[in-house]
C-alpha positions as protocol buffer text, in pm:
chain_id: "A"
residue {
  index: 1
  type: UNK
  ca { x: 8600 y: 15130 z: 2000 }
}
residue {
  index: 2
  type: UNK
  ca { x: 8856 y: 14843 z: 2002 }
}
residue {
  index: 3
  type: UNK
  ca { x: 8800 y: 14478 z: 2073 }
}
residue {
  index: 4
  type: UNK
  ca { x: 8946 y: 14535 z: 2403 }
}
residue {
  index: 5
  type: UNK
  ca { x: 8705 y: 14812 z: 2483 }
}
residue {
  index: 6
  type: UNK
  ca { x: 8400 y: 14644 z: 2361 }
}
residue {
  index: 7
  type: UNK
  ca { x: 8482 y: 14331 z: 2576 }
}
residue {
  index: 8
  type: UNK
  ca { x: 8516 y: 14532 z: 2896 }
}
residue {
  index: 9
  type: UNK
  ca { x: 8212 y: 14702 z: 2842 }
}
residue {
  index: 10
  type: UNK
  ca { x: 8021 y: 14410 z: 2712 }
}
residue {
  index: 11
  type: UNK
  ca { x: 8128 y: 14206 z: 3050 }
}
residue {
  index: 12
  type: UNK
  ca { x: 8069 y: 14509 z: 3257 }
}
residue {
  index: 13
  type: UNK
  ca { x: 7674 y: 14498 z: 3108 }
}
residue {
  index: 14
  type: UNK
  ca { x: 7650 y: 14185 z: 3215 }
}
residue {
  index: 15
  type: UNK
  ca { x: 7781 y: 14187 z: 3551 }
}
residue {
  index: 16
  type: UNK
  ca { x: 7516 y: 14462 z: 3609 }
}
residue {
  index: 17
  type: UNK
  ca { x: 7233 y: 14295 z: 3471 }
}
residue {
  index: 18
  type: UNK
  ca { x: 7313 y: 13985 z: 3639 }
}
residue {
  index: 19
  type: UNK
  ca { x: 7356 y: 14190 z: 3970 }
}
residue {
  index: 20
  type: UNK
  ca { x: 7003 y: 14392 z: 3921 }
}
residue {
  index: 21
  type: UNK
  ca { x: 6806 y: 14083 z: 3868 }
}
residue {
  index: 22
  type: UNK
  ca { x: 6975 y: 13913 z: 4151 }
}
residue {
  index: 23
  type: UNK
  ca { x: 6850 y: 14203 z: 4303 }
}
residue {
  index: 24
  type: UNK
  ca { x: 6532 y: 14163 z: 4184 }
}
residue {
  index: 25
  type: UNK
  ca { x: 6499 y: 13801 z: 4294 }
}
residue {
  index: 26
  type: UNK
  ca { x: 6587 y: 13859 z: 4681 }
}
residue {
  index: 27
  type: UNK
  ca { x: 6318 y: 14106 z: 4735 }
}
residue {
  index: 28
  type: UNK
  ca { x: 6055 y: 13993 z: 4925 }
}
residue {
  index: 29
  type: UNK
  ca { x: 5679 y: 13952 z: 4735 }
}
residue {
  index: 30
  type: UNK
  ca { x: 5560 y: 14073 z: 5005 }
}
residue {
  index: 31
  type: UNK
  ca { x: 5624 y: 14075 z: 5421 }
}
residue {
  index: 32
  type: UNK
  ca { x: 5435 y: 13983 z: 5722 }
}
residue {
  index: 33
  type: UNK
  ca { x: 5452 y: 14076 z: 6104 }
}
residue {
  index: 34
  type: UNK
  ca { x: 5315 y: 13839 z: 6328 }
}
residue {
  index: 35
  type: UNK
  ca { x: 5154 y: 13975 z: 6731 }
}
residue {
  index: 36
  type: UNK
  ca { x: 5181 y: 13708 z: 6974 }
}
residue {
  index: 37
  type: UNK
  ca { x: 5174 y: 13744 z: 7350 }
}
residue {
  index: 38
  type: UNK
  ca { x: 5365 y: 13317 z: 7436 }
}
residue {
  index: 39
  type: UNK
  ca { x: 5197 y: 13344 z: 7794 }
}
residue {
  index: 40
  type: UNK
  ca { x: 4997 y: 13145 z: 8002 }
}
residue {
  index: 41
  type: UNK
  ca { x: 4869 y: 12829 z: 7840 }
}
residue {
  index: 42
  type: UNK
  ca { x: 5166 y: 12606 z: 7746 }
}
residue {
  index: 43
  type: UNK
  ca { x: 4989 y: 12478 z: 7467 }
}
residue {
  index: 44
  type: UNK
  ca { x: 4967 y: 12824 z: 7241 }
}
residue {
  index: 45
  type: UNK
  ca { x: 5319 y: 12912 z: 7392 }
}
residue {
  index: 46
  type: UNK
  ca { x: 5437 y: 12628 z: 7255 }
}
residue {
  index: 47
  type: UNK
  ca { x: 5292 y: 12712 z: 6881 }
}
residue {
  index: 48
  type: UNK
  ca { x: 5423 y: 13037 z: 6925 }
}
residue {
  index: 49
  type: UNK
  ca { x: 5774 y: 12923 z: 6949 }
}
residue {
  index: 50
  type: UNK
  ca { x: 5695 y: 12656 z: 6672 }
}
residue {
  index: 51
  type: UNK
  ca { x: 5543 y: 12929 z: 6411 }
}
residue {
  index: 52
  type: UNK
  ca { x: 5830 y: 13196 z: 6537 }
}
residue {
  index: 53
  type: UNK
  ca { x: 6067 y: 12873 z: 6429 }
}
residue {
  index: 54
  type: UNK
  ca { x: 5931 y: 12752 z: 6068 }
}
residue {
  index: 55
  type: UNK
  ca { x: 5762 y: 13048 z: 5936 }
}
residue {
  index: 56
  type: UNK
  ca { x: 6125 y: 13218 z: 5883 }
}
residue {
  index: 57
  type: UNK
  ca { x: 6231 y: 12902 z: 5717 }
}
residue {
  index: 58
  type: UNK
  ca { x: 5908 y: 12891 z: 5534 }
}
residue {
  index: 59
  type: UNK
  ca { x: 5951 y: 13230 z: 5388 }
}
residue {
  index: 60
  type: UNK
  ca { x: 6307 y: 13180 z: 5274 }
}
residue {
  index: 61
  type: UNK
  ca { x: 6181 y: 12930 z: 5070 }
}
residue {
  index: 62
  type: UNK
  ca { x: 5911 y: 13063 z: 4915 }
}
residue {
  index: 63
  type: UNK
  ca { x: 6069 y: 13406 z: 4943 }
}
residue {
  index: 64
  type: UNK
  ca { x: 5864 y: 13665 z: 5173 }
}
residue {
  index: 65
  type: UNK
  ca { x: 5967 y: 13823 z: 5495 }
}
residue {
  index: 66
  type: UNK
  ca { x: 5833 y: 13753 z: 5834 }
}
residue {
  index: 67
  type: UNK
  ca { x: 5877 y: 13899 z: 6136 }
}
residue {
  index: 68
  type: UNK
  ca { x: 5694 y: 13878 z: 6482 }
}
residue {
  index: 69
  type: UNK
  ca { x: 5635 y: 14080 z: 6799 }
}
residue {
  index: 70
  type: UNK
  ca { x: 5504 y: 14049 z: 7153 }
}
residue {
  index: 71
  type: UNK
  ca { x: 5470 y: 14428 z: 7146 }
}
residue {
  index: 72
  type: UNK
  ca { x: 5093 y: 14521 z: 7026 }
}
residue {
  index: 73
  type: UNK
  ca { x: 5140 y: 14874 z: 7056 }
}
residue {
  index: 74
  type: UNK
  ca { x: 5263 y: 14839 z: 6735 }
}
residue {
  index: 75
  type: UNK
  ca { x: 4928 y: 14747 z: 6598 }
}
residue {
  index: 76
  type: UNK
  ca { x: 4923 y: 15154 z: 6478 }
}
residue {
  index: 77
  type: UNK
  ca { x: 4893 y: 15257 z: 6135 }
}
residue {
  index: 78
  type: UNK
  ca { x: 5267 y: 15393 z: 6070 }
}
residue {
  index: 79
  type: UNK
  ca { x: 5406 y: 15023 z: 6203 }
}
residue {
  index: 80
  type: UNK
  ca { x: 5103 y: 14863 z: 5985 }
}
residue {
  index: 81
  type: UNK
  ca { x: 5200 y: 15057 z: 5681 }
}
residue {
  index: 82
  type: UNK
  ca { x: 5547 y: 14822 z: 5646 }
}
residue {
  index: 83
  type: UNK
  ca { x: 5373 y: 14503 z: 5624 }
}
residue {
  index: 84
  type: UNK
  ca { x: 5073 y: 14341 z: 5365 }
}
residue {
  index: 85
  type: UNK
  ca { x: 5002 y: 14104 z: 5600 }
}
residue {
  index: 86
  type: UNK
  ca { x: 4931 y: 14025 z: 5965 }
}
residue {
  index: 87
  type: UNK
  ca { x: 4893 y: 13707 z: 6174 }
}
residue {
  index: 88
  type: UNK
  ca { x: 4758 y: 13688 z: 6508 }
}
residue {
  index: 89
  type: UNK
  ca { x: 4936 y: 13410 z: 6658 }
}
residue {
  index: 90
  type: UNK
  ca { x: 4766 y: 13334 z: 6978 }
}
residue {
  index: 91
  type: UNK
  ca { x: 4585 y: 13596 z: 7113 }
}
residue {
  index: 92
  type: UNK
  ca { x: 4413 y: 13943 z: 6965 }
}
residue {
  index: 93
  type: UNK
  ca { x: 4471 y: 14318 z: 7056 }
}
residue {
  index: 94
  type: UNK
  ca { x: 4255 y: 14432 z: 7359 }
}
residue {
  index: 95
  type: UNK
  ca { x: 4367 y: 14807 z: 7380 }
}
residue {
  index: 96
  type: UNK
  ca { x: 4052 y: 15018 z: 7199 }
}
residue {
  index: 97
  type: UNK
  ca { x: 4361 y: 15197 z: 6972 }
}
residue {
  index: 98
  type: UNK
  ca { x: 4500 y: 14896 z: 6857 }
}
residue {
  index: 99
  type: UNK
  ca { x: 4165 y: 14726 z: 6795 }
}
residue {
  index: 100
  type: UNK
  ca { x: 4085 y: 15039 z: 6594 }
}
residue {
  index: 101
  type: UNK
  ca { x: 4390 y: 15005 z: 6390 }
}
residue {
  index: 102
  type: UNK
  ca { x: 4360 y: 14683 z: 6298 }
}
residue {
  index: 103
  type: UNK
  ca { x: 3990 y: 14733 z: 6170 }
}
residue {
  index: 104
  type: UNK
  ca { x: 4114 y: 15020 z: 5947 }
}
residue {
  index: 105
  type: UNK
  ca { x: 4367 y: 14809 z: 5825 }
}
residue {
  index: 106
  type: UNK
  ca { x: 4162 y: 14523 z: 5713 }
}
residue {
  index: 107
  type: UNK
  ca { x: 3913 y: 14758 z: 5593 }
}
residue {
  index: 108
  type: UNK
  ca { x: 4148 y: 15000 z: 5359 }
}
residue {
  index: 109
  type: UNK
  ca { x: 4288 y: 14611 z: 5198 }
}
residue {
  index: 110
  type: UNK
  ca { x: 4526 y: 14460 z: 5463 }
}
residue {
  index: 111
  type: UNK
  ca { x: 4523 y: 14076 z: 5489 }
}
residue {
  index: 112
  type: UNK
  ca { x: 4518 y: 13830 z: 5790 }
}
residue {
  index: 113
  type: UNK
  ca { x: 4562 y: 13498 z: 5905 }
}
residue {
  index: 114
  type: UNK
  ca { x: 4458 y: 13421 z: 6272 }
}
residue {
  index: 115
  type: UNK
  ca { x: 4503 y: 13108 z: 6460 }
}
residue {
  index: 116
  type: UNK
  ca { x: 4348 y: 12918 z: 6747 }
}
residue {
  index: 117
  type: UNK
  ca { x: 4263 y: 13126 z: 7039 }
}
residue {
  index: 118
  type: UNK
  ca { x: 4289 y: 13460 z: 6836 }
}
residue {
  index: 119
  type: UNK
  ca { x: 3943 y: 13396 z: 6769 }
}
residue {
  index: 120
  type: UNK
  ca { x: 3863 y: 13344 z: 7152 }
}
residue {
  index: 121
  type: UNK
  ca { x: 3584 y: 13495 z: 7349 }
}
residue {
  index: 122
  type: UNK
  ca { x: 3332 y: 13441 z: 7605 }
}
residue {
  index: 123
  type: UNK
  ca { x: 3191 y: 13681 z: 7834 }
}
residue {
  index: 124
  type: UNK
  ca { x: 3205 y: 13574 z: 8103 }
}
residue {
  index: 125
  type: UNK
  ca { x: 3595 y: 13508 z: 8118 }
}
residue {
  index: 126
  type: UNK
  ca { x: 3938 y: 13716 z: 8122 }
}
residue {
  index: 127
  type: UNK
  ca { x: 3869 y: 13776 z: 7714 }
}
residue {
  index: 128
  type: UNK
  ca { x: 3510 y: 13901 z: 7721 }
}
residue {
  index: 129
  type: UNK
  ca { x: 3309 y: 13902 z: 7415 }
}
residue {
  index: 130
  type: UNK
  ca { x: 3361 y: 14324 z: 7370 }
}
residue {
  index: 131
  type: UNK
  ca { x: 3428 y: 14333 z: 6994 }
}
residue {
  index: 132
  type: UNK
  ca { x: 3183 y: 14331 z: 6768 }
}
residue {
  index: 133
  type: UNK
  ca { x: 3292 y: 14406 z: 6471 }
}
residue {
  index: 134
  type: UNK
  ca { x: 3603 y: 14143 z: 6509 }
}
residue {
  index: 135
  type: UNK
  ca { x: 3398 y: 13836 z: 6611 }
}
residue {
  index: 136
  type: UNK
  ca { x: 3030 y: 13865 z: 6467 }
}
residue {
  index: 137
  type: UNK
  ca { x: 3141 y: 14088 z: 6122 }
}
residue {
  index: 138
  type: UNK
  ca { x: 3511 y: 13989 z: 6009 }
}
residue {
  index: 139
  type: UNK
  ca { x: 3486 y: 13659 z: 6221 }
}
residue {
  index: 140
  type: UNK
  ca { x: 3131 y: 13599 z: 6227 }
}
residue {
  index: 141
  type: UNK
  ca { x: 3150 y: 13321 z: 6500 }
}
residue {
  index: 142
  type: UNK
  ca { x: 3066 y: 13516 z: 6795 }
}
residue {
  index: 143
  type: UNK
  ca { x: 3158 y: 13387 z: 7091 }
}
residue {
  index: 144
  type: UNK
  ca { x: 3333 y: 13065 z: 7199 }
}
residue {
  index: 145
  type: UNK
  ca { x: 3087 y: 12777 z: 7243 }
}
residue {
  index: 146
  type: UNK
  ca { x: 3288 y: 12478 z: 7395 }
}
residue {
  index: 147
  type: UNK
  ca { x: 3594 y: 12278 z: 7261 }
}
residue {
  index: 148
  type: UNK
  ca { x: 3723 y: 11916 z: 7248 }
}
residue {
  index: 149
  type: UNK
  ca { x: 3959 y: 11764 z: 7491 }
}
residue {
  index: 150
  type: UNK
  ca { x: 4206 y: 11611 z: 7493 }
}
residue {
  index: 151
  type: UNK
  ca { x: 4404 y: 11749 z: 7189 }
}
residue {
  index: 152
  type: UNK
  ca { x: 4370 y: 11449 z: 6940 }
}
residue {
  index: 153
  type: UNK
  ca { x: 4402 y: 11444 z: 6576 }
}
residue {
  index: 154
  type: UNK
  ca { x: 4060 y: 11510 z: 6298 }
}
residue {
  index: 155
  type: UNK
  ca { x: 3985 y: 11447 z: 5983 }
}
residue {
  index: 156
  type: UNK
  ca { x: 3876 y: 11701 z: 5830 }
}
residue {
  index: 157
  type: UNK
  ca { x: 3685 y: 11793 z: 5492 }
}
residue {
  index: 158
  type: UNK
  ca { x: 3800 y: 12036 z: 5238 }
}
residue {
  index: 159
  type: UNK
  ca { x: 3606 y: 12287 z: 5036 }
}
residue {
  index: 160
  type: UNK
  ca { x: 3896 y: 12277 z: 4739 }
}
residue {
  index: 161
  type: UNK
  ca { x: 3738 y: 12615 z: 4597 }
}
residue {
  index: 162
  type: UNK
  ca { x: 3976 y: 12859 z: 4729 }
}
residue {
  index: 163
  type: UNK
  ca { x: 4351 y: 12909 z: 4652 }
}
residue {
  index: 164
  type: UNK
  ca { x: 4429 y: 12806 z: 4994 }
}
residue {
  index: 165
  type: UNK
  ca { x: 4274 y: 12466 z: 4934 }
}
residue {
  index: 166
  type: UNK
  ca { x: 4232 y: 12397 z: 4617 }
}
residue {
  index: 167
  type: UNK
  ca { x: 4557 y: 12138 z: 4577 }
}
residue {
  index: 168
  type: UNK
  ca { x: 4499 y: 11935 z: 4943 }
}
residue {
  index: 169
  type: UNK
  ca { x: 4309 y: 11622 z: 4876 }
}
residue {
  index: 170
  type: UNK
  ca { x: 3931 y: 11613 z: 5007 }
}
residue {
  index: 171
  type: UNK
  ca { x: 3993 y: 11471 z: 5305 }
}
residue {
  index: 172
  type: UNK
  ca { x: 4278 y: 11438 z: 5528 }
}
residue {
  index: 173
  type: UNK
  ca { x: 4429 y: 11400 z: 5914 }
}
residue {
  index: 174
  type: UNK
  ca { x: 4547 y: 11688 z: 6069 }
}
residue {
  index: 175
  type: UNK
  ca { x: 4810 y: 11690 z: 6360 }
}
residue {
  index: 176
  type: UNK
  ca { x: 4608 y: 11693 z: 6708 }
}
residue {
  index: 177
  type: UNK
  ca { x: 4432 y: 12016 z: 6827 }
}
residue {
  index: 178
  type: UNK
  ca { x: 4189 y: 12138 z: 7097 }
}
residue {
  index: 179
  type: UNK
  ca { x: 3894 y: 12181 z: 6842 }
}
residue {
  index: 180
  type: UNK
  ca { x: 3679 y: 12482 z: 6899 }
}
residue {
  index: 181
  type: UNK
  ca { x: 3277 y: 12489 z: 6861 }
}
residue {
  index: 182
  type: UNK
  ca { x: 3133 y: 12865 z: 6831 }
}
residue {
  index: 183
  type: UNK
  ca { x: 2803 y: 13032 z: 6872 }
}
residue {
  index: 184
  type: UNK
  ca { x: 2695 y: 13129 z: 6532 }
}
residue {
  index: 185
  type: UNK
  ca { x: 2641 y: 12892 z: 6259 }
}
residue {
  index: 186
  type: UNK
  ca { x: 2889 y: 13010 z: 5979 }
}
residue {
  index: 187
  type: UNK
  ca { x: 2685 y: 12819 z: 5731 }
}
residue {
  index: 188
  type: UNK
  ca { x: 2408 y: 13071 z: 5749 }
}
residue {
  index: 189
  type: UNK
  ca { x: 2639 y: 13334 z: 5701 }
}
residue {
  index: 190
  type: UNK
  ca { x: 2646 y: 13452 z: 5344 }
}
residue {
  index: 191
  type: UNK
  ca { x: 2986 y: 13629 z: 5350 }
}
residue {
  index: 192
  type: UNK
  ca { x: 3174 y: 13306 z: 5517 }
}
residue {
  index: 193
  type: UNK
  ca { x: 3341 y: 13085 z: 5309 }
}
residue {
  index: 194
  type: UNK
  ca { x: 3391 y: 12790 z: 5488 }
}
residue {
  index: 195
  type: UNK
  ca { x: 3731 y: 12594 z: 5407 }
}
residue {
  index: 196
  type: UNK
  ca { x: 3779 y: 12299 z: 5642 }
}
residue {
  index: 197
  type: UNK
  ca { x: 3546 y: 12095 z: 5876 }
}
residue {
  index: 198
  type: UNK
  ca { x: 3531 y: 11833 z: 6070 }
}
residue {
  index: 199
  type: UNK
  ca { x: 3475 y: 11512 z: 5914 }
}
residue {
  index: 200
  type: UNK
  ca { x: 3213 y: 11251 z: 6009 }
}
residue {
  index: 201
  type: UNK
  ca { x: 3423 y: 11002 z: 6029 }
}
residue {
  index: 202
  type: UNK
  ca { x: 3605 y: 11181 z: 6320 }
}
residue {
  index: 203
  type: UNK
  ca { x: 3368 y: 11099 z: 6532 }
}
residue {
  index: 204
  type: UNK
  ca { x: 3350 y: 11079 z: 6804 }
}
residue {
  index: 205
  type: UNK
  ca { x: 3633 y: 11286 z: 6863 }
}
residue {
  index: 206
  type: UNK
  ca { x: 3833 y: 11398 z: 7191 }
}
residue {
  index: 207
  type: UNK
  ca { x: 3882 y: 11160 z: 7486 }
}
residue {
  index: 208
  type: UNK
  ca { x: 3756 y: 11337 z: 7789 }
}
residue {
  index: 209
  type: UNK
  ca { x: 3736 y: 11258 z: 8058 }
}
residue {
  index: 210
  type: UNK
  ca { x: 3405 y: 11468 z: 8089 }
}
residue {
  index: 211
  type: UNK
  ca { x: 3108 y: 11351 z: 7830 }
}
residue {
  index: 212
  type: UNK
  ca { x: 3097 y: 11704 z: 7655 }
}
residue {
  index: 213
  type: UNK
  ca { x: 3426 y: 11733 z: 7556 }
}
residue {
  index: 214
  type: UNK
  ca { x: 3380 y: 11423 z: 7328 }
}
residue {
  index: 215
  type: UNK
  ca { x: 3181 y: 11502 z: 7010 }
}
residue {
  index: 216
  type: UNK
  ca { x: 2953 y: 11273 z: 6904 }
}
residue {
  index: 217
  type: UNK
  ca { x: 2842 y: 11462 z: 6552 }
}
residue {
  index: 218
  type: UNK
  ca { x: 2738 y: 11795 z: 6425 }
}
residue {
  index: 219
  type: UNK
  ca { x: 2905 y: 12009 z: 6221 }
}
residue {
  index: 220
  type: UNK
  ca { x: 3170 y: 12209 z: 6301 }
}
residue {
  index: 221
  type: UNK
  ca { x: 3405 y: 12468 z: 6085 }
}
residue {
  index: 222
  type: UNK
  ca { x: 3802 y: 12468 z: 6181 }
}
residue {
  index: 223
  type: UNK
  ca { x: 3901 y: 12705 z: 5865 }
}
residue {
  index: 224
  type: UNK
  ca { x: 3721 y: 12954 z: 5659 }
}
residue {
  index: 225
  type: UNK
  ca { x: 3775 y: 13284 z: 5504 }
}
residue {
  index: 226
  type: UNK
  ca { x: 3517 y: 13622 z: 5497 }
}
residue {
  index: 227
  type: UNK
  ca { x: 3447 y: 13698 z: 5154 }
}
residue {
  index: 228
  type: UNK
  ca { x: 3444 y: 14070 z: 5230 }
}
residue {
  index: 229
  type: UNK
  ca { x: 3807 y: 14106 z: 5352 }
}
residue {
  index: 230
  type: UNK
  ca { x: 4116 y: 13897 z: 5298 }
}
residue {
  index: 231
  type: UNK
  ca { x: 4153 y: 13695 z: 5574 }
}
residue {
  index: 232
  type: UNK
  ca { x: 4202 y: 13369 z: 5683 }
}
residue {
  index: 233
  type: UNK
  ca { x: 4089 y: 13201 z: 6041 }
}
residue {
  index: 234
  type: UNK
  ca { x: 4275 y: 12845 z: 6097 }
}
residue {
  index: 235
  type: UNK
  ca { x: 4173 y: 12685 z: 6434 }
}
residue {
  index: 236
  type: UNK
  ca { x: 4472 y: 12490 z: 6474 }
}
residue {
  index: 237
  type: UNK
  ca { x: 4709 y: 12612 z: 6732 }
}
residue {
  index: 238
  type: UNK
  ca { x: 4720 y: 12397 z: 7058 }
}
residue {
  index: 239
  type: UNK
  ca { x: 4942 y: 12128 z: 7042 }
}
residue {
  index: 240
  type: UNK
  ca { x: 4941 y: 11862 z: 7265 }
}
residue {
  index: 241
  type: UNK
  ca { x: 5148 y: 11871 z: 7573 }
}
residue {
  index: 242
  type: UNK
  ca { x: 5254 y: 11635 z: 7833 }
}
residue {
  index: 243
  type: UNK
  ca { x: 5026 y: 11788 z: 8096 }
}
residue {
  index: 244
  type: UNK
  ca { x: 5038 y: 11458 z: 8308 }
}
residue {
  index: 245
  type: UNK
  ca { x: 5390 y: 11526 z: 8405 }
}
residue {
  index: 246
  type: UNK
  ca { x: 5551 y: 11860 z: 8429 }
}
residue {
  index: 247
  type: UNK
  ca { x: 5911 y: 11896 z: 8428 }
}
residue {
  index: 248
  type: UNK
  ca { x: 6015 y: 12234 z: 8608 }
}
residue {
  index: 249
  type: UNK
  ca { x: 5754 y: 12485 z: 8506 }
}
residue {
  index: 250
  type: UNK
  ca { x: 5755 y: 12362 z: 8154 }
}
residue {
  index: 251
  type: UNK
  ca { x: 5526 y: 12101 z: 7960 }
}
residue {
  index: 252
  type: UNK
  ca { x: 5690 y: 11880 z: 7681 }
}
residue {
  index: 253
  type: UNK
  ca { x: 5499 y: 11931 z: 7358 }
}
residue {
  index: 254
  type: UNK
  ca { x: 5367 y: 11605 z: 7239 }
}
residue {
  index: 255
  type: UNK
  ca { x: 5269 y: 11705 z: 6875 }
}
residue {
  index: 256
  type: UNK
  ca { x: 5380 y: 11990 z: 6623 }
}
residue {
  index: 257
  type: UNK
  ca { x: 5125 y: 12204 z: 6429 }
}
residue {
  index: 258
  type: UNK
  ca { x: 5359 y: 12176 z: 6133 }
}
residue {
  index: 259
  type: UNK
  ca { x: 5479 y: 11848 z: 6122 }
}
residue {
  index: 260
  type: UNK
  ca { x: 5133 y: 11802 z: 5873 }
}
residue {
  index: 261
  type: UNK
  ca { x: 5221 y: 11862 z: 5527 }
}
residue {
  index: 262
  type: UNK
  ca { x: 4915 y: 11942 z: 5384 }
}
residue {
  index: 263
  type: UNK
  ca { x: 4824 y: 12108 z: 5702 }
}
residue {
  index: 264
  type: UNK
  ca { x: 5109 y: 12321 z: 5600 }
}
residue {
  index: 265
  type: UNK
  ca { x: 5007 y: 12392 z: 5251 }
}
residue {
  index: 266
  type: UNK
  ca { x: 4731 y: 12535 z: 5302 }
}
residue {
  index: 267
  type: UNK
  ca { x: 4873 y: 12744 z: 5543 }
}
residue {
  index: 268
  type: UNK
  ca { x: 5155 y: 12836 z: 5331 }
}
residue {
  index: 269
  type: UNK
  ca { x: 4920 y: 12870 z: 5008 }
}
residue {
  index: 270
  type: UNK
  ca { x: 4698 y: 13049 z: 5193 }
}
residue {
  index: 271
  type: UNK
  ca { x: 4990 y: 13302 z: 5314 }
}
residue {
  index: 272
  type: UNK
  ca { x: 5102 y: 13359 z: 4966 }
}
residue {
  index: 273
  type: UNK
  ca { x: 4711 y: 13420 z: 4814 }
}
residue {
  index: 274
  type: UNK
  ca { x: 4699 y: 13679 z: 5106 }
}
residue {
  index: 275
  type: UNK
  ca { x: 4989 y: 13837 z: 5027 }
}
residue {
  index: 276
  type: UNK
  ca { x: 4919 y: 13876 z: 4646 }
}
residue {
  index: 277
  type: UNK
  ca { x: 4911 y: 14206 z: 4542 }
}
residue {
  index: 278
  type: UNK
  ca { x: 4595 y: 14335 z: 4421 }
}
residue {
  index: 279
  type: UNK
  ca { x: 4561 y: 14451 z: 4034 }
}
């Protein structure tokens, strides 16, 4: 083989190699379909559009694919099969097929991160508490208990022993919120892991105008995990809004969920632990 020859070739071999790892580099770690229904309150539509907005840009950057849906028929196994993780964006599945395919998922290794009112229910109300195994086992809240209002900023505590947490700072302010209290105490729970609370110094927290939507203490979880499945509940969700003055049909959003960076952190470290392949 001449000089000529070998130099050809030898560029050729690395034109390919530089090509396959390229390659290589672009694929996704892993992907993640997001179920949303953006109706009703303003609030959670508004978060929809938000998360629909930065979580593409998100997982550019830290390179895995997202993709979203309004259509929860394809909570099914075949549709399921694509994706290594799911996020519930507002709402949950209420059809008894999709509910079932969702616990199959989580049980056979899927991952999830649900936000805000995907942990919702109170019987009785239009999303009655008729799921067990989602809201006392995976969950293990139960049912809604009462929330905080008006949407105003926390502090809130961090348990840093979890890869989702573990490079926030104890404490720190998170962006306002309608916080949620539920009916079970997740401290008694052995399988929760409780991430975030409620600070003390928050207190008293909310603005009214009724008395018992302003906490005066107690303890209340916003973020945990279940130690039996990979998941992730995150109460945040429900921005504030201009609900004083409506403009059209619409409400102005007041706040952004992401605008927190360490709010989105551990959100985005706690997308990228979920989506780790296991060994």
């Amino acid at each position: 083989m001449n000089l000529k020859t070998l130099t050809k070739a030898l560029l050729l071999f690395i034109i390919c190699f530089i090509t396959s790892n390229s390659a290589v580099a672009q694929k996704p770690k892993f992907r993640v379909i997001a179920f949303y229904t953006g109706k009703n309150d303003q609030a959670h539509v508004s978060f929809v559009h938000e998360a629909n907005k930065k979580f593409p840009e998100l997982a550019k950057k830290h390179n895995f694919s997202y993709d979203s849906t309004a259509n929860w028929d394809n909570l099914n196994a075949e549709y399921l099969s694509k994706y290594q993780v799911v996020l519930f964006l507002d709402t949950r599945p209420e059809k008894p097929e999709q509910r079932a395919a969702f616990e199959t998922y989580m049980k056979n290794g899927g991952a999830w991160m649900g936000f805000h009112f995907s942990a919702f229910a109170l019987t009785p109300s239009a999303f009655k508490q008729d799921w067990d195994w989602y809201h006392n086992e995976f969950l293990g809240s139960g049912q809604y208990g009462s929330n905080t209002w008006r949407p105003t900023s926390a502090v809130l505590r961090v348990n840093n022993n979890h890869p989702a947490t573990k490079k926030l700072p104890e404490t720190f302010k998170a962006q306002p919120n309608e916080w949620y209290r539920w009916e079970k105490d997740l401290r008694k729970n052995p399988d929760i892991d409780i991430l975030m609370s409620i600070d003390s110094t928050s207190f008293p927290l909310g603005t009214g105008p009724k008395a018992h939507e302003i906490w005066q203490s107690g303890y209340y979880p916003v973020v945990w995990s279940n130690k039996k499945y990979k998941m992730i509940y995150v109460n945040m969700g429900h921005n504030d809004m201009d609900y004083e003055h409506k403009y059209n049909k619409f409400t102005t959003s007041l706040s952004q969920t992401f605008d927190n960076e360490i709010q989105t952190k551990m959100m985005i470290d706690g997308l990228l632990w979920l989506g780790k392949r296991r060994k």
